[in-house]
N, C-alpha and C positions, 0 to 999 in steps of 0.2 A: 137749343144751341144753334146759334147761327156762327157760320165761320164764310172767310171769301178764302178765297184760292187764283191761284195767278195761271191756271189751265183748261183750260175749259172744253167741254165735249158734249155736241149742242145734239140731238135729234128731233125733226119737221116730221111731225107723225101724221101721214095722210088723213083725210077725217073720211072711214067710208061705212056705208052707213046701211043697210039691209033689214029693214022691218021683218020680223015674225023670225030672223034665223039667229041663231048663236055662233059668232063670226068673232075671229081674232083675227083684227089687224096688223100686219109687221112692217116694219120699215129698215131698210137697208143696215147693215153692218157695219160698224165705224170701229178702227183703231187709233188706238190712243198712246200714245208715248209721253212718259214723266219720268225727267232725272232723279235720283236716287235721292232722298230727302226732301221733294219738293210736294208741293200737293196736287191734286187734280181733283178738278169740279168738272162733276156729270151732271149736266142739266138736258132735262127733256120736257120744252115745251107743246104744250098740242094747241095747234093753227084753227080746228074748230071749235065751235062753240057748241056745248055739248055737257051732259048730264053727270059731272064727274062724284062720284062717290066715293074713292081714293085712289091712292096713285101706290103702288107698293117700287119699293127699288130690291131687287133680289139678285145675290151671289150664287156664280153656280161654282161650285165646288167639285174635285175631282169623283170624291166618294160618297157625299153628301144627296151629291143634285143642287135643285134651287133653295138655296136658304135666304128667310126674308132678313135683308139688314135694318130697312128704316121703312115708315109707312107715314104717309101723310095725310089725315082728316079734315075735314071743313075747320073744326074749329081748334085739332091738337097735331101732336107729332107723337111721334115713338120710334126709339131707339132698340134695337136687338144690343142687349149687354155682352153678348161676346161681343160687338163690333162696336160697342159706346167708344173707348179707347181711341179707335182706326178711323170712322167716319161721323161725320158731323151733317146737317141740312144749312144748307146756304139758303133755301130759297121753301117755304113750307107752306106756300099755293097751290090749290088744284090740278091750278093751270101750268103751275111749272115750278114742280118739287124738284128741285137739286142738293146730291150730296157731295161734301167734299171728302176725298182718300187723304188723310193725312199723312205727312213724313214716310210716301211712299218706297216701301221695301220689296225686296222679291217673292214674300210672303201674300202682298197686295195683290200679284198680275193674276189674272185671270177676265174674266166674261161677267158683265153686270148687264141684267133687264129691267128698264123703266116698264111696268106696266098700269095701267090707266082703266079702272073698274068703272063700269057707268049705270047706270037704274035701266038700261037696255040689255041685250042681246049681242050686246059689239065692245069685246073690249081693242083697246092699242097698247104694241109696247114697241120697242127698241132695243139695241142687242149694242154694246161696245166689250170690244176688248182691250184691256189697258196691261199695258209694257212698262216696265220698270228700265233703263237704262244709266250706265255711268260712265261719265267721261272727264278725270282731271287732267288737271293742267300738265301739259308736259315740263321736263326737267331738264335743261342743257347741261353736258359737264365739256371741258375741255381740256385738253393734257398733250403736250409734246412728246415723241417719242424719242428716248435716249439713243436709239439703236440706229432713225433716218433721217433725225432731225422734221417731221414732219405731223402738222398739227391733227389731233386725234379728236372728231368733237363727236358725242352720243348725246341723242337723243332721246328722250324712255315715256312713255305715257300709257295708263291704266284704263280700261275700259270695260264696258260690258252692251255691246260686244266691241268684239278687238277693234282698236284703233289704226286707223290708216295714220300713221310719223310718216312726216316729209322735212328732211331740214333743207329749207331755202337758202341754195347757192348757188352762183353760175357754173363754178369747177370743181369737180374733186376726181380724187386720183383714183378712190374703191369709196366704194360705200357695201354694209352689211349689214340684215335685219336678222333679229331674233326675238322670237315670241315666248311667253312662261307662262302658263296659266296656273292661277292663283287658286288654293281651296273654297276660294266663297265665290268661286265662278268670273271673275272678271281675268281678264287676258293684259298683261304689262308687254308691251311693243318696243324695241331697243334697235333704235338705227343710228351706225355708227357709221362716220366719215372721214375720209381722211385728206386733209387740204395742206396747202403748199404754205410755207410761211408767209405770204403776199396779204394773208385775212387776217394776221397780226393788227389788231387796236381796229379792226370793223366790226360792224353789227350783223349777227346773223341772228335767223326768227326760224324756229321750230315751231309746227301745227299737228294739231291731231283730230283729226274728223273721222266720224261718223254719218249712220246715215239719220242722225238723231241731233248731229251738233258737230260745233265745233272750238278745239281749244288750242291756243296761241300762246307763245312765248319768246323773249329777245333777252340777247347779251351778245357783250362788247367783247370781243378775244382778247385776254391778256397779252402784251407783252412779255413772250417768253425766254430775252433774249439774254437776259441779267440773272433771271432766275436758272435760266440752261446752266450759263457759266459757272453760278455760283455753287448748283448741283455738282458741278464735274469738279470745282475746287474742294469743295466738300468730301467727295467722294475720295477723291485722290490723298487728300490729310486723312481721309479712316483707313484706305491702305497703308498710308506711309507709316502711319503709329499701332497697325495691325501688326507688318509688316518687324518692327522697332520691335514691340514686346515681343514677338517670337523670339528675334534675335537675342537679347537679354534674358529671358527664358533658358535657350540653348546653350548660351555660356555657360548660366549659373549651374545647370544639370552637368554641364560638361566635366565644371570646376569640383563640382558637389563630389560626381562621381571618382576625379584622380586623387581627391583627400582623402575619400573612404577609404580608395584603394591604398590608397600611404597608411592609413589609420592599421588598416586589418594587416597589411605587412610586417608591421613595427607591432602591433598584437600580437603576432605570432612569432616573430624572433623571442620578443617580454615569453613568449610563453614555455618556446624550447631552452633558453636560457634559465629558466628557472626549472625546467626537468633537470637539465645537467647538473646544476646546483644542488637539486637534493638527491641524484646520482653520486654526487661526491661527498659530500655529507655522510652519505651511508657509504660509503666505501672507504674514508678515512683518507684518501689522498686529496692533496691540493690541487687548484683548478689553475689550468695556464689561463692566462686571458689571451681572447682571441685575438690574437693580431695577426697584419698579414704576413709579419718577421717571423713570430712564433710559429705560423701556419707552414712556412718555408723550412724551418730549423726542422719542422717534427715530419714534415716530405723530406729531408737529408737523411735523418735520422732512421725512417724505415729501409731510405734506400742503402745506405751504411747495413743496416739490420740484415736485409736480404743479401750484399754481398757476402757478412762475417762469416759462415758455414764456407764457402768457396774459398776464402785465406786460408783458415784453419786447414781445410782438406791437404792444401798445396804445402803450406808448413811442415805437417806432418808427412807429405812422401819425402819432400825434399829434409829432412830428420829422420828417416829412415834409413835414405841412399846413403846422407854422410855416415850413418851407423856400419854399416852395411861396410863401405868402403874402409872403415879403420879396421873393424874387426881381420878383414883381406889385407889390409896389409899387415895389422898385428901376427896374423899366421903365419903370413909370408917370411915376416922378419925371424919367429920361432926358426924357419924349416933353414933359414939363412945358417942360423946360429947351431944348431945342430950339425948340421955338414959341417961345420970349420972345428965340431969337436972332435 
């Protein structure tokens, strides 16, 4: 399988050369950085001319050690099937076997060794470390604030690792960063500015760099000067009809409650009004109707009632006296009539 790849990580493997010894050559350490889904092609070609028998490419693993991923022969190739999947050979010459890291994940980074077996006593390798890194595009939002009138714009951008947000303006009144790191490891960057209405219908450009890259982004500020208004108009008709049904609410509770109260009122006269009824009923007398004449006549009437014992009393002394007094003179008139006989 040949595949190409758009990154490449070359090693110049010295050619040194020592008859009779058993000699491994090394050549300098190379890092590697590849965005998050891209590929990278490790090639290591060797500069001399010389007795190559194969070229192995090996992963060193944390727990593993060196495990061989691909190997390259004069006349074949071979693939290690855990890694058929991940990496592929771009290039399957002696002289400059390269593989490719496909759809580089964080799974991928680690330490890969080109080494280079010869019918001698000398081998060569090469040693890269490759990085995984991510950086999208940032995201502008912008928003007025109701409370200073004063334009609010953030910036946001995801990375791995954190991104430096700068949003490009000449003035702003605060600006404020805040960072979130995400469970899969990359760091979301949030720079917020706050700018005078003057950058109403301008262009402003948010960036986010790394030391791996760099990512750009531009918008035009709305005009927020109709939509402000129509906010506050808006706002002000949901008070007013807020405002409205409460009031209409209130009445109708108000009204609700002085009917009940009429209701249970006039319930309960209906209710005494018919005890008395069937008070009279069983007692055989007939019912006054309540009026306020009658009510008045039967207050005369007790008060009549409570004087009648008080007449009576005075009748009878004064019915006594006069008894009293005739009898006294009837005598008198006797004792008259006696003396003249």
């Amino acid at each position: 399988m040949v595949l190409s790849g758009s990154h490449l990580l070359i090693f110049f493997l010295p050619a040194v050369f020592i008859q009779g010894l058993n000699i491994v050559i090394k050549s300098q350490q190379t890092d590697v950085a590849v965005k998050a889904g891209e590929e990278a092609c490790l090639q290591c070609p060797l500069s001399y001319s010389t007795d190559v028998l194969q070229v192995m490419w090996q992963k060193i693993l944390p727990e593993e050690g060196e495990v061989t991923v691909a190997t390259c022969h004069p006349h074949r190739y071979k693939l290690n099937p855990d890694f058929s999947t991940k990496i592929g050979l771009k290039e399957t010459t002696l002289r400059n076997c390269s593989i490719v890291v496909q759809n580089v994940t964080e799974q991928d980074e680690g330490c890969y060794l080109c080494l280079f077996i010869t019918s001698s006593d000398v081998a060569y390798y090469g040693k890269a470390c490759l990085h995984m890194y991510e950086l999208h595009k940032p995201t502008l939002n912008t928003s007025r604030s109701n409370s200073t009138g004063q334009l609010e714009v953030s910036c946001s951008a995801t990375g791995r690792p954190a991104p430096n947000v700068t949003i490009h303006v000449q003035k702003t009144i605060w600006t404020h960063t805040n960072a979130v790191k995400n469970s899969n490891g990359t760091v979301t960057v949030i720079r917020t500015a706050a700018l005078s209405p003057l950058h109403m219908n301008k262009t402003l450009e948010c960036s986010a760099t790394s030391s791996f890259g760099s990512e750009r982004n531009r918008m035009t500020v709305p005009d927020f000067e109709d939509t402000y208004t129509e906010d506050d108009s808006t706002l002000a008709l949901c008070i007013g009809l807020f405002l409205f049904c409460g009031c209409v609410v209130a009445v109708a509770v108000l009204v609700w409650l002085l009917v009940r109260k009429q209701l249970e009122a006039r319930a309960d006269a209906d209710v005494e009004d018919n005890i008395n009824k069937n008070k009279e009923v069983m007692q055989g007398t007939p019912r006054t109707p309540r009026t306020p004449l009658n009510q008045c006549v039967k207050e005369e009437n007790e008060t009549l009632r409570k004087r009648t014992p008080m007449i009576k009393k005075n009748n009878r002394t004064a019915k006594t006296k006069q008894n009293n007094e005739a009898r006294l003179l009837l005598k008198n008139s006797r004792k008259e009539l006696d003396f003249d006989q």
